[in-house]
C-alpha positions as a Markdown table, in Angstrom:
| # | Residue | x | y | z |
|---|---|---|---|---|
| 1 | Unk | 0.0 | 0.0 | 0.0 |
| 2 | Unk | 2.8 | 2.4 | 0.8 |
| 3 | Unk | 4.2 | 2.1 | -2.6 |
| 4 | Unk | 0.7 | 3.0 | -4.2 |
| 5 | Unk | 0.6 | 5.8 | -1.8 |
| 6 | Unk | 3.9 | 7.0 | -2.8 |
| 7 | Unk | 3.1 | 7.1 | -6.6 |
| 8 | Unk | 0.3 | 9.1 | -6.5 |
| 9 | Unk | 2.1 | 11.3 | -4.0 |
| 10 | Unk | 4.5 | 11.2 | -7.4 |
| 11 | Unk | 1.6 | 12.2 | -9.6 |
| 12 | Unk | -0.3 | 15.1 | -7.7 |
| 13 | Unk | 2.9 | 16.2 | -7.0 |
| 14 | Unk | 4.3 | 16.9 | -10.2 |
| 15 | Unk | 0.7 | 18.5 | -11.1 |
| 16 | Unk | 1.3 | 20.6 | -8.5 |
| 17 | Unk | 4.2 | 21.9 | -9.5 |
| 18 | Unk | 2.8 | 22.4 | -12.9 |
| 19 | Unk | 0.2 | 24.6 | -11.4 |
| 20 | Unk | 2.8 | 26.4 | -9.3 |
| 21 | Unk | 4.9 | 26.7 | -13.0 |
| 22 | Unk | 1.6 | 28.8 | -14.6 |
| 23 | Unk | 1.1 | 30.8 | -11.4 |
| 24 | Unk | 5.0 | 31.9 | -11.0 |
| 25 | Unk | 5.1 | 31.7 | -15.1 |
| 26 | Unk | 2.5 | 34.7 | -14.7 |
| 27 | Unk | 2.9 | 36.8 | -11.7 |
| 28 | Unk | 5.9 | 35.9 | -10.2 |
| 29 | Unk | 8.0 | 36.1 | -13.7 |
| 30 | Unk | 7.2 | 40.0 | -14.1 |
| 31 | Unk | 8.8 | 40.9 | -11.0 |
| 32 | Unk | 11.3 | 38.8 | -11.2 |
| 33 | Unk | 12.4 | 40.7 | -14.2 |
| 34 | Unk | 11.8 | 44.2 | -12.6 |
| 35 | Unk | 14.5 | 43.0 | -10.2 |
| 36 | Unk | 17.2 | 42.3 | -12.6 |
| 37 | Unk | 16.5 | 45.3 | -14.6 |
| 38 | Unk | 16.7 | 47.4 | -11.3 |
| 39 | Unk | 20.0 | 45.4 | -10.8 |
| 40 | Unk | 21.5 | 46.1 | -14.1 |
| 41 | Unk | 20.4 | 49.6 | -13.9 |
| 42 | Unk | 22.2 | 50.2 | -10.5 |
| 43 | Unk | 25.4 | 48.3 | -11.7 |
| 44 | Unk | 25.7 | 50.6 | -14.5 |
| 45 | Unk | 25.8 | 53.2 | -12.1 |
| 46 | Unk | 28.2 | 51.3 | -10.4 |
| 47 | Unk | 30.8 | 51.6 | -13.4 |
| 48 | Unk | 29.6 | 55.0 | -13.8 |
| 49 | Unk | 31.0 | 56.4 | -10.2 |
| 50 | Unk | 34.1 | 53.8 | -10.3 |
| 51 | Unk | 35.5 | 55.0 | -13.7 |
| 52 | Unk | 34.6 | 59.0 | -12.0 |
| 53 | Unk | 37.2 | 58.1 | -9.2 |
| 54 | Unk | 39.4 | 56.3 | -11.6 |
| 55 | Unk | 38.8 | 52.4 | -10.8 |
| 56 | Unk | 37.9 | 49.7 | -13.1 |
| 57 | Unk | 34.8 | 48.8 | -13.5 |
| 58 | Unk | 33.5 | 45.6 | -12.2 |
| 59 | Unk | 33.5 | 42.7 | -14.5 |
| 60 | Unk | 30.1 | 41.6 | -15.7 |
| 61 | Unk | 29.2 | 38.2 | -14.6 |
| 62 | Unk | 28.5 | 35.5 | -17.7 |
| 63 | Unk | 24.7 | 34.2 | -17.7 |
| 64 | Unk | 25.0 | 30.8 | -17.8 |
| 65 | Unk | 21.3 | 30.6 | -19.1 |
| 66 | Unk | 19.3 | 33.0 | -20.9 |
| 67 | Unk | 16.5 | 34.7 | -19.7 |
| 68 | Unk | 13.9 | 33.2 | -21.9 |
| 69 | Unk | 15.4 | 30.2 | -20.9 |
| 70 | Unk | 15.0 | 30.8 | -17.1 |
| 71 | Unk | 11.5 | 31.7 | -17.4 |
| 72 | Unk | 10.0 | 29.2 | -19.1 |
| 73 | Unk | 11.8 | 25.8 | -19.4 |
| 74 | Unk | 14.0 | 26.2 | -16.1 |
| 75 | Unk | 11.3 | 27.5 | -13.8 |
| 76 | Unk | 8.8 | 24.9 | -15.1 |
| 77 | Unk | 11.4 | 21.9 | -15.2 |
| 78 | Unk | 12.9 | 23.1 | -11.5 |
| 79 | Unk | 9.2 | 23.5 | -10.2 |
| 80 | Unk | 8.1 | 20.4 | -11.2 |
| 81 | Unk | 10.5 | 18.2 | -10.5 |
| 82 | Unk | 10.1 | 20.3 | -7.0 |
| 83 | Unk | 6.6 | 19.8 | -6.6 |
| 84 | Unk | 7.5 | 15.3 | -7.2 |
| 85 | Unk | 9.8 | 15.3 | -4.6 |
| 86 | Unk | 7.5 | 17.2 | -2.5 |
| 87 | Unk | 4.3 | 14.6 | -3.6 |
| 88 | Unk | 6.9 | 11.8 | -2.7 |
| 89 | Unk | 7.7 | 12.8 | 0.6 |
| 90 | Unk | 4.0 | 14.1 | 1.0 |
| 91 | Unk | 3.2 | 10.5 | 0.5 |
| 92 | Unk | 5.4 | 8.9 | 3.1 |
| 93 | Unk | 4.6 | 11.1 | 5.8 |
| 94 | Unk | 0.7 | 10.6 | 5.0 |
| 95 | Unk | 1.3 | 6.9 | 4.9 |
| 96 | Unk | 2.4 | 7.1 | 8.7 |
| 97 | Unk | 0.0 | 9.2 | 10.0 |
| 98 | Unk | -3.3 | 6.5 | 8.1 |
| 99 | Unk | -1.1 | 3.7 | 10.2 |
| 100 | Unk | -1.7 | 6.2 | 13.0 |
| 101 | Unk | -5.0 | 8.0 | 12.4 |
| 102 | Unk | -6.7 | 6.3 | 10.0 |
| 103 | Unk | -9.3 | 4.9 | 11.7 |
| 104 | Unk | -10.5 | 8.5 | 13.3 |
| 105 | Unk | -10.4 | 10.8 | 10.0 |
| 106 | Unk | -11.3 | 10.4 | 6.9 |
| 107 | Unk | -8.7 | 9.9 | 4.1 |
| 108 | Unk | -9.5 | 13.1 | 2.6 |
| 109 | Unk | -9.1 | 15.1 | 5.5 |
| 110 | Unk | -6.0 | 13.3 | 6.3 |
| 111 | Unk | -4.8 | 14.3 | 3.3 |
| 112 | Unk | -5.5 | 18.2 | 3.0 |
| 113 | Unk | -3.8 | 17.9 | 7.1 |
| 114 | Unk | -1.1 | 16.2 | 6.2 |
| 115 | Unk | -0.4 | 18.8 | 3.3 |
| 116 | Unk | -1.3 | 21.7 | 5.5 |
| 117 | Unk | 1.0 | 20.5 | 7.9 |
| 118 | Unk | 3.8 | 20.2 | 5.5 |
| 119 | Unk | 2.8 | 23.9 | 3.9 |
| 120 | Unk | 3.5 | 24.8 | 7.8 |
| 121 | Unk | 6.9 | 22.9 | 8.9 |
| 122 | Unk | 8.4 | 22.9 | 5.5 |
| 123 | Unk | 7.9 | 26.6 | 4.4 |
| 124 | Unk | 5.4 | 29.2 | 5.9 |
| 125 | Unk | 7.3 | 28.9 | 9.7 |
| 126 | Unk | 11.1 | 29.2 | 8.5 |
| 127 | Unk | 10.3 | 31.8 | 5.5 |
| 128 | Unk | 8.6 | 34.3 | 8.1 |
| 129 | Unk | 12.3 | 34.6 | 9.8 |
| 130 | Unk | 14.1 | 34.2 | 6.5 |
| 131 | Unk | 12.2 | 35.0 | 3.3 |
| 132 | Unk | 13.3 | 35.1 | 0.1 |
| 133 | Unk | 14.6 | 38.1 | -1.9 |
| 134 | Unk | 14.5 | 38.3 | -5.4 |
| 135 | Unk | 17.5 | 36.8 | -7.9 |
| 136 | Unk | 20.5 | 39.2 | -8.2 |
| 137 | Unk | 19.3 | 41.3 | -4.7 |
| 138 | Unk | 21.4 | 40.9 | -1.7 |
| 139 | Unk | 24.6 | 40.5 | -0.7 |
| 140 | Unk | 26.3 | 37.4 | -3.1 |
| 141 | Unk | 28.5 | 37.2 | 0.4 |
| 142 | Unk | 25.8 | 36.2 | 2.5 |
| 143 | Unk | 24.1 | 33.4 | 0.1 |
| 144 | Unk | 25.9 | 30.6 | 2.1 |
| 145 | Unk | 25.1 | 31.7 | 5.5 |
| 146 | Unk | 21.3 | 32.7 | 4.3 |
| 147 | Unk | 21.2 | 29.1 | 3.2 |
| 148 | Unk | 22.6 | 27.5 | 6.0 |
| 149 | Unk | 20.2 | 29.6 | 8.5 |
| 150 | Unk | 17.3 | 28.5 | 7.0 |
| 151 | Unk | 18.0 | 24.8 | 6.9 |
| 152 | Unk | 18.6 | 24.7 | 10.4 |
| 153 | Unk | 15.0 | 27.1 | 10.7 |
| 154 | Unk | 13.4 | 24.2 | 8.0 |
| 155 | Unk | 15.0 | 21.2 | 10.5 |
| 156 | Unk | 14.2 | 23.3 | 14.0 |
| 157 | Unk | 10.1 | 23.5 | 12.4 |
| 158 | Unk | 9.7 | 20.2 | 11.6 |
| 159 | Unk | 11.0 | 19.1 | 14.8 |
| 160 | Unk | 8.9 | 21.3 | 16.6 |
| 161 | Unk | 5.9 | 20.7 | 14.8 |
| 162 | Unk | 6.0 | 16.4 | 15.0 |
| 163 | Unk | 6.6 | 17.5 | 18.4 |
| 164 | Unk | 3.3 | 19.5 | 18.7 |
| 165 | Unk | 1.3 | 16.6 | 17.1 |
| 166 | Unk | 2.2 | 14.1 | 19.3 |
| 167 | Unk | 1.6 | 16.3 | 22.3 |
| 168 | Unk | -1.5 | 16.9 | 21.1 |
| 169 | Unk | -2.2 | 12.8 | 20.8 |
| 170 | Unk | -0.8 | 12.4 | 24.0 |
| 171 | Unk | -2.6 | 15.5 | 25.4 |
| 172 | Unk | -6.5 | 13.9 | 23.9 |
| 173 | Unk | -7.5 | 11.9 | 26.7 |
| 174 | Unk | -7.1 | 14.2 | 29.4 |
| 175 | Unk | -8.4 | 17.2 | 27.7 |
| 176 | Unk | -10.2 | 16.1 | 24.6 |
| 177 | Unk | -9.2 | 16.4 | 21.0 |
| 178 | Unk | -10.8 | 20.3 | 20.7 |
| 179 | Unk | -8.5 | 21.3 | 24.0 |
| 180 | Unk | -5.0 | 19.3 | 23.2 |
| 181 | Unk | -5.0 | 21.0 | 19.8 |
| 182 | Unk | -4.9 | 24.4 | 21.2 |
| 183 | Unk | -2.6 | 23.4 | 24.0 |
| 184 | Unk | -0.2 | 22.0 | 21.5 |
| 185 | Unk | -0.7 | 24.8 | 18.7 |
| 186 | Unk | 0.1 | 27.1 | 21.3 |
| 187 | Unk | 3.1 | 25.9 | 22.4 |
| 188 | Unk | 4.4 | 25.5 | 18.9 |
| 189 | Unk | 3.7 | 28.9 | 18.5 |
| 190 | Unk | 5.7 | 29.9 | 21.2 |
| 191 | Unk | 9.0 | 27.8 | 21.4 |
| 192 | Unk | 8.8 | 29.0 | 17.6 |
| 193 | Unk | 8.3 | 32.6 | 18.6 |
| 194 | Unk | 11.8 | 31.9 | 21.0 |
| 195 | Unk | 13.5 | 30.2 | 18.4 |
| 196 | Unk | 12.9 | 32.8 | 15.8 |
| 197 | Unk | 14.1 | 35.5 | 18.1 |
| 198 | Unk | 17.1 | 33.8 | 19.5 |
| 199 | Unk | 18.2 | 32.9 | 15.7 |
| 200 | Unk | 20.0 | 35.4 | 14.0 |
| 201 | Unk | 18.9 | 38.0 | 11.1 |
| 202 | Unk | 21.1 | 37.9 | 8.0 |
| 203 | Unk | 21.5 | 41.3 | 8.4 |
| 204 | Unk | 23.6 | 41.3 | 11.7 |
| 205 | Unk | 25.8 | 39.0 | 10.1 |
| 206 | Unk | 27.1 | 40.4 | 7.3 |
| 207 | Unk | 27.9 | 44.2 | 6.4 |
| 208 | Unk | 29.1 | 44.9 | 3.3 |
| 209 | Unk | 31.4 | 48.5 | 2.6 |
| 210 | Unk | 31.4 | 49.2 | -1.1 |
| 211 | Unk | 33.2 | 52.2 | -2.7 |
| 212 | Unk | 30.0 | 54.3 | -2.8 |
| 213 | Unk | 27.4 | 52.9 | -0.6 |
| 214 | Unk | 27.2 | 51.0 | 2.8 |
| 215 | Unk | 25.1 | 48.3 | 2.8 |
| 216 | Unk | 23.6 | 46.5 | 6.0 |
| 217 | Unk | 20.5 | 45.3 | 5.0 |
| 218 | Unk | 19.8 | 42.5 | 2.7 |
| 219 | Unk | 18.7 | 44.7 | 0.0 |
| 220 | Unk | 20.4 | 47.7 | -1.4 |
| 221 | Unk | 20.2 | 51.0 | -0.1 |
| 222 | Unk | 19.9 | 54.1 | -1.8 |
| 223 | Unk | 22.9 | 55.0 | -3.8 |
| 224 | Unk | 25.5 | 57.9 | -3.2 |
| 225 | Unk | 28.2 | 59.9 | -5.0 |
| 226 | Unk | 31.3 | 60.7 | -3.0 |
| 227 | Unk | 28.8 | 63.8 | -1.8 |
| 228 | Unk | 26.6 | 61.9 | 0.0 |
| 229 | Unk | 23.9 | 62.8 | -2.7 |
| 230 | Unk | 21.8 | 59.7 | -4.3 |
| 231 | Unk | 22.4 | 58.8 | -7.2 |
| 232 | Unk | 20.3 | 55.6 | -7.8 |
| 233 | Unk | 16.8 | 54.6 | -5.7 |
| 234 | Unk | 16.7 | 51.8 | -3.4 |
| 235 | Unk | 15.1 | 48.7 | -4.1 |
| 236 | Unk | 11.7 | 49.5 | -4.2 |
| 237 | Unk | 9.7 | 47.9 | -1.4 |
| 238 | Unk | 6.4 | 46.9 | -3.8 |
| 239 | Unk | 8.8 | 45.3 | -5.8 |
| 240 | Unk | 9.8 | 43.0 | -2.7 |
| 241 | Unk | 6.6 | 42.3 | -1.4 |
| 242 | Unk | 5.2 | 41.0 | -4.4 |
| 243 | Unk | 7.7 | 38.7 | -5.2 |
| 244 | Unk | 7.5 | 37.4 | -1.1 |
| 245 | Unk | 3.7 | 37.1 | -1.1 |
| 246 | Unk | 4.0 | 35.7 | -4.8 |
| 247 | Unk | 6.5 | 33.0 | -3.5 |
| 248 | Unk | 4.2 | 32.2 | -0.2 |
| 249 | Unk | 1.0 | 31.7 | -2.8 |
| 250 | Unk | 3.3 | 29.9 | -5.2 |
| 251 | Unk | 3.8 | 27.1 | -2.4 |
| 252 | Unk | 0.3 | 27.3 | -1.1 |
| 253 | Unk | -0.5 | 26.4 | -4.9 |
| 254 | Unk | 1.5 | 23.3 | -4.6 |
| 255 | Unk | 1.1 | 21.9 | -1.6 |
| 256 | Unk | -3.1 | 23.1 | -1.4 |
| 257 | Unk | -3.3 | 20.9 | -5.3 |
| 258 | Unk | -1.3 | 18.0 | -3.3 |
| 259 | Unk | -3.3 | 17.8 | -0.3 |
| 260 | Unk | -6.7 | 18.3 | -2.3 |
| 261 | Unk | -5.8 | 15.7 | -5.4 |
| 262 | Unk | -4.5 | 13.0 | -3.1 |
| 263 | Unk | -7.3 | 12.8 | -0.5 |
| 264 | Unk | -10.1 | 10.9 | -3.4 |
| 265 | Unk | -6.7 | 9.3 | -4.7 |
| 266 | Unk | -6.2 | 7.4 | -1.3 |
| 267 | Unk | -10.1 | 7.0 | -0.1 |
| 268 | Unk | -10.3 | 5.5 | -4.1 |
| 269 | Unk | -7.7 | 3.5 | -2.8 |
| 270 | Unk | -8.4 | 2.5 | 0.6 |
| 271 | Unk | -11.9 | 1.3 | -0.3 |
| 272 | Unk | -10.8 | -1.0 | -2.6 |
| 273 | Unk | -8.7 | -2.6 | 0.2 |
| 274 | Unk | -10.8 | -5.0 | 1.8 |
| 275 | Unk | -9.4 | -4.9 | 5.3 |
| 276 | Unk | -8.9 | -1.1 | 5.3 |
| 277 | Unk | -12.3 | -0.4 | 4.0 |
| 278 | Unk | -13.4 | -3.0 | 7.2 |
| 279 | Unk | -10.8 | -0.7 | 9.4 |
| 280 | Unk | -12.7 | 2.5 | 7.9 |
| 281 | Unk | -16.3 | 1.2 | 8.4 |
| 282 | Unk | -15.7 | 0.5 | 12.2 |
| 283 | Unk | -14.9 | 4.2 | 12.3 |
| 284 | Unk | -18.0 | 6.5 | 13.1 |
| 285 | Unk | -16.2 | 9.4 | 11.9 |
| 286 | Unk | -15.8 | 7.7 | 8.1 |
| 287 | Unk | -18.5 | 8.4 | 5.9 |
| 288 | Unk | -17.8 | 6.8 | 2.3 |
């Protein structure tokens, strides 16, 4: 049964990422691309100042791939291939928690749980402390230590939140189902609350001292001539936010077509397993 499980986790999870593909393809592309131009545009400015003081310009870095290329086949090839790994692992962890649960909720709820959960642990919990900025904005200095932070914020969520459900389990008979999930959900909140504001922001780890500008935020600052006077914006703030929130709805895309695809997959499934289906119909909370 686990194997079945695991290919349709396969299957809904590659149309997942296929729906995530269109979504990005559409909104997220755009400002994307207002990013790189805002990018190109400072760095021109760059060269402009450097060759004023008498420095060399910086060498342009070579695109490995073009942009057209990026956009269409390498987003839609890296999202998809995404969203099957996702589906596989999807599948696993939902195979545990039927062994566990099963007989109390029905495969379809399971399911879109199972997905929300992942939605939570995976993503939403270690974006909120370190979200995403745009290709070609921030610091190329920091990209190691931003990655490294937010594997151990992906490893300290998941943790935290298997830990949450089984206190929750543990919690059910003394306080009933209703009262253990707020206990627990409220304690995850919490230690995650801690943890975030123990961890440190990318910001105090790195500052970067450029010829013409000081940076010490993860995107760049407004910048200045050897007056002091600004010579190039910042990077705009709208520009930011859409491609954050875009990147949170691109992953709630995902994992929502994951969790909602696999549930009728897996009560299909289960009902035509005789001894599951006899599992399920002892069950007063199963409805087929």
């Amino acid at each position: 049964m686990e194997k079945r499980f695991v290919l349709r986790g396969f299957g809904v999870g590659a149309l997942g990422g296929l729906l995530a593909f269109v979504f990005a393809r559409l909104m997220t592309e755009p400002v994307i691309q207002n990013a790189i131009d805002y990018e190109n545009g400072r760095d021109a400015v760059m060269d402009t100042l450097r060759r004023a003081a008498g420095l060399a310009p910086d060498p342009a870095d070579p695109d490995i791939y073009s942009r057209s290329i990026q956009q269409s086949i390498g987003i839609g090839v890296g999202l998809i291939l995404f969203g099957l790994a996702m589906g596989g692992i999807f599948a696993v962890i939902y195979a545990l928690a039927y062994k566990r649960y099963g007989t109390a909720v029905r495969p379809r709820t399971l399911a879109v749980l199972v997905a929300g959960a992942a939605f939570l642990g995976l993503y939403l919990v270690p974006y909120l402390k370190y979200p995403a900025n745009p290709p070609s904005i921030g610091h190329p200095d920091t990209i190691g230590t931003r990655g490294l932070l937010y594997v151990v914020m992906v490893a300290i969520s998941v943790i935290l939140l298997v830990t949450a459900v089984v206190t929750a389990s543990r919690l059910t008979p003394r306080f009933g189902a209703w009262n253990a999930t707020l206990l627990s959900a409220g304690g995850f909140v919490v230690v995650v609350a801690i943890v975030m504001a123990i961890l440190p922001t990318v910001g105090s780890l790195h500052s970067n001292i450029v010829q013409f500008g000081h940076f010490d935020t993860e995107t760049p600052q407004p910048l200045r001539n050897a007056r002091g006077v600004i010579v190039y914006p910042g990077f705009p703030a709208d520009t930011l936010f859409k491609f954050r929130l875009y990147s949170i709805l691109n992953q709630l895309i995902m994992w929502g077509t994951i969790g909602l695809a696999f549930g009728p997959l897996a009560e299909r499934m289960l009902a035509k397993s005789p001894a599951d289906a006899k599992s399920a119909a002892l069950s007063p909370t199963y409805t087929s």
